[in-house]
TIMI-59707 format. One record per residue (C-alpha): residue in one letter; x, y, z. Coordinates in steps of 0.5 Angstrom, whole numbers, padded with zeros to 4 digits, always signed. Each point is the difference from the previous one (the first is absolute). Layout:
BEGIN
AXYZ
...
***
This chain:
BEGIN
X+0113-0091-0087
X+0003+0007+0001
X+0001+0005-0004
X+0004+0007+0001
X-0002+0006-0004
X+0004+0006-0001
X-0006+0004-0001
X-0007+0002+0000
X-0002-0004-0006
X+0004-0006+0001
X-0005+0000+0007
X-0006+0000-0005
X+0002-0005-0004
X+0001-0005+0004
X-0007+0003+0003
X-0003-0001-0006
X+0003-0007-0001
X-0003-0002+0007
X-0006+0002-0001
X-0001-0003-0007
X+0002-0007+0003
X-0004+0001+0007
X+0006-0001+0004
X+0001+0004+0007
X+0006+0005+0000
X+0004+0002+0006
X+0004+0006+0001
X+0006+0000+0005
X+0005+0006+0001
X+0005-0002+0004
X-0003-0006+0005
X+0001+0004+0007
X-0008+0000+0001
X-0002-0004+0007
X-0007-0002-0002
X+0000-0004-0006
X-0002+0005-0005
X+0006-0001-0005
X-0001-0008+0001
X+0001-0003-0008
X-0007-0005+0000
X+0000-0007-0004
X-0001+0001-0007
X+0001+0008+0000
X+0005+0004-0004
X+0004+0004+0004
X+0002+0007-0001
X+0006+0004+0002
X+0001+0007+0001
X+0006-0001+0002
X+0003+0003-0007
X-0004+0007+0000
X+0005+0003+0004
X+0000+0008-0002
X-0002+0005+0003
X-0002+0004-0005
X+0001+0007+0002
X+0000+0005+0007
X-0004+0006-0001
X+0004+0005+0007
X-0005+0005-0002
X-0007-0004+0000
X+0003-0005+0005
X-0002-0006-0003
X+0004-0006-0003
X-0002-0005-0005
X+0002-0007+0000
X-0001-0007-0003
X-0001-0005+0005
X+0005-0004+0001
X+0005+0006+0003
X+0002-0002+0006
X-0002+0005+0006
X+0006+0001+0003
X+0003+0003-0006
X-0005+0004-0002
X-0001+0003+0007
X+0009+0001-0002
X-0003+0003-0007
X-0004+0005+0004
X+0004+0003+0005
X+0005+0002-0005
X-0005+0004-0002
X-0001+0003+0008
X-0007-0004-0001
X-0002-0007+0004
X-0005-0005-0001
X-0002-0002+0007
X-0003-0006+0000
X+0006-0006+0002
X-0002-0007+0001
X+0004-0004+0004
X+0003-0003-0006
X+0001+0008-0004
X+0006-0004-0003
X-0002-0005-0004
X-0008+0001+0000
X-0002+0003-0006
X-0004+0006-0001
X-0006-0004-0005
X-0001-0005+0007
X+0000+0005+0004
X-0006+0004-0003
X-0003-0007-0002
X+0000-0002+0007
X-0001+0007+0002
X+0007-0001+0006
X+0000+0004+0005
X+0007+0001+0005
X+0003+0003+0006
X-0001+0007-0002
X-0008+0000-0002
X-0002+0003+0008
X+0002+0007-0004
X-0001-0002-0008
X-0004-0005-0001
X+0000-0007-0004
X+0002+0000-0007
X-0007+0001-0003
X+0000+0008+0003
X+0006+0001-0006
X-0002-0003-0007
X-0003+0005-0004
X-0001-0004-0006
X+0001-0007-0003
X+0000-0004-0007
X-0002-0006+0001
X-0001-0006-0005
X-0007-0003+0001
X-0003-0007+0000
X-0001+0000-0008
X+0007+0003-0001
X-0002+0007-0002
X+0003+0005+0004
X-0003+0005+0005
X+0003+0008+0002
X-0002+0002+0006
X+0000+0005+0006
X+0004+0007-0002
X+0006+0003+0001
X-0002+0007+0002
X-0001+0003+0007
X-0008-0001+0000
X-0004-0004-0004
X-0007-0003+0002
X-0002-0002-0006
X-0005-0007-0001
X+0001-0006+0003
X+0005-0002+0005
X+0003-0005-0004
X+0008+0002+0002
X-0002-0003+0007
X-0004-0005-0002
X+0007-0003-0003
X+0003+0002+0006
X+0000-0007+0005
X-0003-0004-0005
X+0006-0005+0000
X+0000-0001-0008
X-0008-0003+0000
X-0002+0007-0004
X+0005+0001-0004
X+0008+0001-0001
X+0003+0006+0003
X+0006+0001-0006
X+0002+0008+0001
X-0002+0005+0007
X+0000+0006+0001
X+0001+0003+0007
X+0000+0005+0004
X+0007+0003+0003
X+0001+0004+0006
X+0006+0006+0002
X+0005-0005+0003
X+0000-0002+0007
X+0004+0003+0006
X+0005-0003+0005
X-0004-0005+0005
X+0002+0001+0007
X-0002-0008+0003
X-0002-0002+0008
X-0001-0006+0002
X-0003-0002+0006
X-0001-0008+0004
X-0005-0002+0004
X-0001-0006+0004
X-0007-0001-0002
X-0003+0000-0007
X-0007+0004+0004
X+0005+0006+0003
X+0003+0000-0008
X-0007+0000-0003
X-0001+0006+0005
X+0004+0004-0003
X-0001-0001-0007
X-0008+0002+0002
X+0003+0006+0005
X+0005+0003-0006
X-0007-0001-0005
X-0004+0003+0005
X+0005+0006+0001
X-0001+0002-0008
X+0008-0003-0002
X+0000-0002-0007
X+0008-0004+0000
X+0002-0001-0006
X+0001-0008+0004
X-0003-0002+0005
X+0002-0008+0001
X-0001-0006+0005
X+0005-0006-0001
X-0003-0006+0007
X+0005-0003+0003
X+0000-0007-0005
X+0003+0006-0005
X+0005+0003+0005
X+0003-0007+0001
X+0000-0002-0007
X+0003+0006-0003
X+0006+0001+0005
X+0000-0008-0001
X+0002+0001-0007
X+0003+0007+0000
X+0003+0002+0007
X-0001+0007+0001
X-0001+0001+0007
X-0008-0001+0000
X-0003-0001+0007
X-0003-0007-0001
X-0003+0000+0008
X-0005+0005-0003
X-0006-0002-0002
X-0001+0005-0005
X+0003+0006-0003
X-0002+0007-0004
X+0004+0003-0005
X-0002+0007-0001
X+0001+0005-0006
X-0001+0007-0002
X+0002+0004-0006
X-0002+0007+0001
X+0007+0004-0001
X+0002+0005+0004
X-0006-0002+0005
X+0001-0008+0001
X+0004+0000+0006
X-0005+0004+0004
X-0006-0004-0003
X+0004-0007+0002
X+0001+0004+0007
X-0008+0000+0000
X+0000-0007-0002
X+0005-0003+0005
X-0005+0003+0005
X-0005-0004-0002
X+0004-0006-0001
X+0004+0001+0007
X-0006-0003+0005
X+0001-0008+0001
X+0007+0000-0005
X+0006-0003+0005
X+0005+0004-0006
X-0001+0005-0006
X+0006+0002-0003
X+0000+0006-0007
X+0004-0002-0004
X+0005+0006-0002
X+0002+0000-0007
X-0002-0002-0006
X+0004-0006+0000
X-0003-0003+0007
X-0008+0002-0003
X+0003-0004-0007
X+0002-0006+0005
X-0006-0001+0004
X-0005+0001-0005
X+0005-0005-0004
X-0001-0005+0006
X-0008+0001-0002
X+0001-0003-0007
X+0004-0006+0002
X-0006-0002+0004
X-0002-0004-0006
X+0006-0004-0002
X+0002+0000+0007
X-0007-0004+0002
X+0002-0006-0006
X+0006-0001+0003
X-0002-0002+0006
X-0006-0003-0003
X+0007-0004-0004
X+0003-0001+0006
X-0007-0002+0004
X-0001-0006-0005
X+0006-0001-0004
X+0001-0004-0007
X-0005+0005-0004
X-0006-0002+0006
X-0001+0007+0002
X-0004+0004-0003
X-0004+0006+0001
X-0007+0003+0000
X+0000+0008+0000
X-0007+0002+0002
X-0002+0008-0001
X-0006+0003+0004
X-0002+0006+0001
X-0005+0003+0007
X-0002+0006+0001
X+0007+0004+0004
X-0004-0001+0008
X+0000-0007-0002
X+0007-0002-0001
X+0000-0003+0007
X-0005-0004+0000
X+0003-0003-0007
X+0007-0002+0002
X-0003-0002+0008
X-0005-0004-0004
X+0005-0003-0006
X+0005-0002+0006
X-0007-0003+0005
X-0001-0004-0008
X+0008-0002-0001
X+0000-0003+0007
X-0006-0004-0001
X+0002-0004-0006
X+0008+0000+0002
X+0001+0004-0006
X+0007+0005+0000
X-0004+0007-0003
X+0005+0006+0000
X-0004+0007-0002
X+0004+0006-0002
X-0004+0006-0004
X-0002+0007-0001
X-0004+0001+0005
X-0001+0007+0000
X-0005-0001-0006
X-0003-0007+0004
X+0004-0005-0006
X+0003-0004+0003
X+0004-0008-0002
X+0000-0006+0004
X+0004-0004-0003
X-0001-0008+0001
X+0006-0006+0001
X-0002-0005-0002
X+0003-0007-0001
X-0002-0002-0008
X+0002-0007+0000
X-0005-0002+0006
X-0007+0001-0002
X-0003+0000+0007
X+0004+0005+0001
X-0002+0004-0007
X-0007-0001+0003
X+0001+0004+0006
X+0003+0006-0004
X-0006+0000-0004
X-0004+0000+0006
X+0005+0006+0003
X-0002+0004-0007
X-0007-0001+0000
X-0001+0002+0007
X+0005+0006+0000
X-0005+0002-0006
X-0006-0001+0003
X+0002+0005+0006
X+0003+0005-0005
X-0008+0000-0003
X-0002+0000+0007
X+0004+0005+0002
X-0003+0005-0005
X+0006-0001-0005
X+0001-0003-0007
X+0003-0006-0002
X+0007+0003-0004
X+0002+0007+0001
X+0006+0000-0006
X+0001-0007-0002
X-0006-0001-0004
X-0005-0007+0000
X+0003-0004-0005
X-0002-0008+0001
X+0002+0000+0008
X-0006+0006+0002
X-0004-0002-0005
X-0006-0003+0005
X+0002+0005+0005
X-0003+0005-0006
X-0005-0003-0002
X-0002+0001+0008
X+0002+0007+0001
X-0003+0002-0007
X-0008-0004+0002
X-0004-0002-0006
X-0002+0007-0002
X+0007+0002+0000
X+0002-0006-0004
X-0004-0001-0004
X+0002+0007-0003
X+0006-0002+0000
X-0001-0006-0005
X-0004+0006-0004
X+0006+0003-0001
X+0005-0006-0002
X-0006-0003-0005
X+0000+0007-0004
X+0006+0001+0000
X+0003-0007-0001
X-0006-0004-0002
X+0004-0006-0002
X+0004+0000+0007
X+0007-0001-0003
X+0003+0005+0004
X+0003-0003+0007
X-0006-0005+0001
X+0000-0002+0007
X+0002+0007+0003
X-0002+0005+0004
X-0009-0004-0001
X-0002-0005-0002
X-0005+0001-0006
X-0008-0003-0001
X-0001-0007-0002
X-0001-0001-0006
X-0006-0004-0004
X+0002-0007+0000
X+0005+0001+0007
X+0006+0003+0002
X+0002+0006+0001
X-0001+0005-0006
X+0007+0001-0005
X+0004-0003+0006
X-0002-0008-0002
X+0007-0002+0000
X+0002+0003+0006
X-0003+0001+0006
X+0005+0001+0006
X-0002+0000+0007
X+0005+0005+0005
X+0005-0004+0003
X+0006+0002+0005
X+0004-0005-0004
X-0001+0005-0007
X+0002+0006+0002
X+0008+0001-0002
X+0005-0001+0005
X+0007+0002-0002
X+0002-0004+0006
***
């Protein structure tokens, strides 16, 4: 069943309704997620925010905008620019992914090596708990340390705590014109090198990307704009600090410039837009080479998110290149590397088991490494089903065992987005407490796939 509220009351209700029957409620905003979190699950009652679509008001002097979920990213960042304000954070799909998914998978983006991820803007929220009652949080003022932090806490919570219907966020003083380079190297370890000297020197680009050689190919393979595909890996850099951007890009391309075989710097706003385009392609571009790698609909991908401390980027992409070779896996890895987040990105075949069982393989080896590497296992996606054990890892007993705390007081009745994010306790009597209809285990095959 899917209901579609026009409003905060609407939301309660149907939270209400649910909760008197015991059945589960999934939340959903726009469905750009890439770990499973908006997945509906058998029985469930699923809540689109697709029709609280306002922004319900701009504040220049404040700098804040308030705004129901379901407003789109993109327009809300349009909204605020005709205000001379910004609202930084960009996921690579700003042009569909709302900004109530944003703030409940807590998303990052190209720009979060200076701003920061969506959680470093919300001031306040309302949000309808379990039992349908609704809850104000947060603040709109400039400070505020007021009780708990119970704004952050819904933060990245996925739906499993509450449902996010109206956001208050922190705006900034608009954005200055980019100046862009970038630069190819021959080998991923002389691109790591240069993240880590640009890092090393005190540089804070407002972009700092790595796109492999897997990705070069398929973009240019999809849309042909002269990218080197001989390279193995490709640097896109950005700084944004006005009348001082092109004497701290010079900086920058200092540090890039050892081990690059070519650095070009963009010279005009047009030429930065196009590469910085070329860099949100990368998804798009990934699934029509995973269509045409497997056609008839057997494509398909698996978009990881790790995150390593910066100094060890290298040995992340090294090793996710040693774990593709050894299972015969085709993995592509693009990301931000300038704040150690990065994607590899699995083609799979899903119509051939044995090669879905090789996927998982490369996936479960690839988080392994991340936490090995003294990272984490999502740095913007969020956990959804498809991290689910990998968190419970990450987290260790006592961490996990605070996080049921938290779902069981909040949502003692485990309606909310059974499933996701962590499993809960089992009950007296067997199976899992509140969930007992529905027990997903993370599956390569479950995470969307437009492809």
């Amino acid at each position: 069943m899917v209901v579609r509220p026009r409003s905060t009351a609407e939301v309660s209700a149907a939270v209400k309704v649910a909760a008197a029957h015991g059945v589960p409620v999934v939340p959903q905003g726009a469905r750009t997620g890439l770990a499973g979190a908006a997945n509906a699950v058998d029985g469930a009652v699923v809540v689109s925010m697709a029709g609280l679509d306002r922004i319900v008001a701009i504040d220049p002097a404040e700098r804040t905008a308030v705004v129901q979920p379901g407003v789109v990213n993109a327009d809300l960042r349009r909204a605020a620019a005709k205000e001379g304000l910004s609202y930084p954070p960009d996921p690579g799909s700003w042009e569909s992914a709302t900004i109530g998914g944003n703030v409940a998978t807590d998303a990052g983006g190209m720009c979060c090596v200076k701003y920061g991820v969506t959680g470093e803007y919300v001031l306040g929220l309302e949000v309808v708990l379990a039992d349908g009652e609704v809850l104000r949080c947060g603040r709109r003022t400039v400070k505020g340390v007021a009780g708990y932090d119970l704004t952050s806490l819904f933060v990245g919570s996925e739906g499993t705590l509450g449902i996010i219907t109206e956001i208050t966020v922190r705006l900034r003083p608009e954005a200055r014109e980019a100046r862009t380079l970038v630069a190819v190297y021959p080998t991923v370890a002389a691109a790591g090198a240069a993240v880590a000297a640009v890092t090393a020197a005190g540089h804070v680009p407002s972009m700092l990307e790595l796109l492999d050689r897997t990705h070069l190919r398929a973009i240019e393979a999809y849309r042909p704009m002269g990218l080197d595909t001989g390279a193995a890996a490709m640097l896109l850099v950005a700084t944004d600090t006005g009348d001082h951007a092109a004497e701290e890009l010079a900086a920058i391309a200092e540090c890039c410039r050892p081990g690059a075989s070519e650095l070009y710097v963009a010279t005009d706003a047009a030429e930065a837009e196009a590469l910085t385009a070329a860099r949100r392609l990368a998804h798009p571009a990934m699934e029509h080479l995973a269509v045409t790698r497997y056609p008839n609909g057997r494509g398909g991908l698996v978009v990881d998110d790790v995150a390593v401390p910066r100094s060890r980027i290298v040995d992340l992409v090294v090793g996710v290149e040693d774990i593709a070779a050894r299972h015969d896996v085709l993995v592509g890895v693009v990301g931000h590397a300038g704040d150690g987040n990065l994607h590899p990105v699995i083609v799979v075949d899903q119509a051939d088991p044995a090669d879905m069982a090789r996927g998982r393989a490369v996936f479960d080896a690839i988080m392994a490494l991340g936490l090995a590497l003294g990272g984490t296992c999502t740095g913007e996606h969020g956990v959804g089903v498809l991290k689910r054990d990998w968190l419970a890892r990450e987290l260790g007993p006592v961490g996990l065992r605070v996080h049921r705390a938290v779902k069981a007081a909040l949502d003692p009745a485990g309606i909310l987005n059974p499933g996701k994010v962590i499993t809960l306790e089992p009950a007296p009597g067997g199976g899992p407490a509140g969930t007992a209809r529905v027990e997903m285990r993370p599956d390569p095959a479950a995470v969307e796939s437009r492809a």
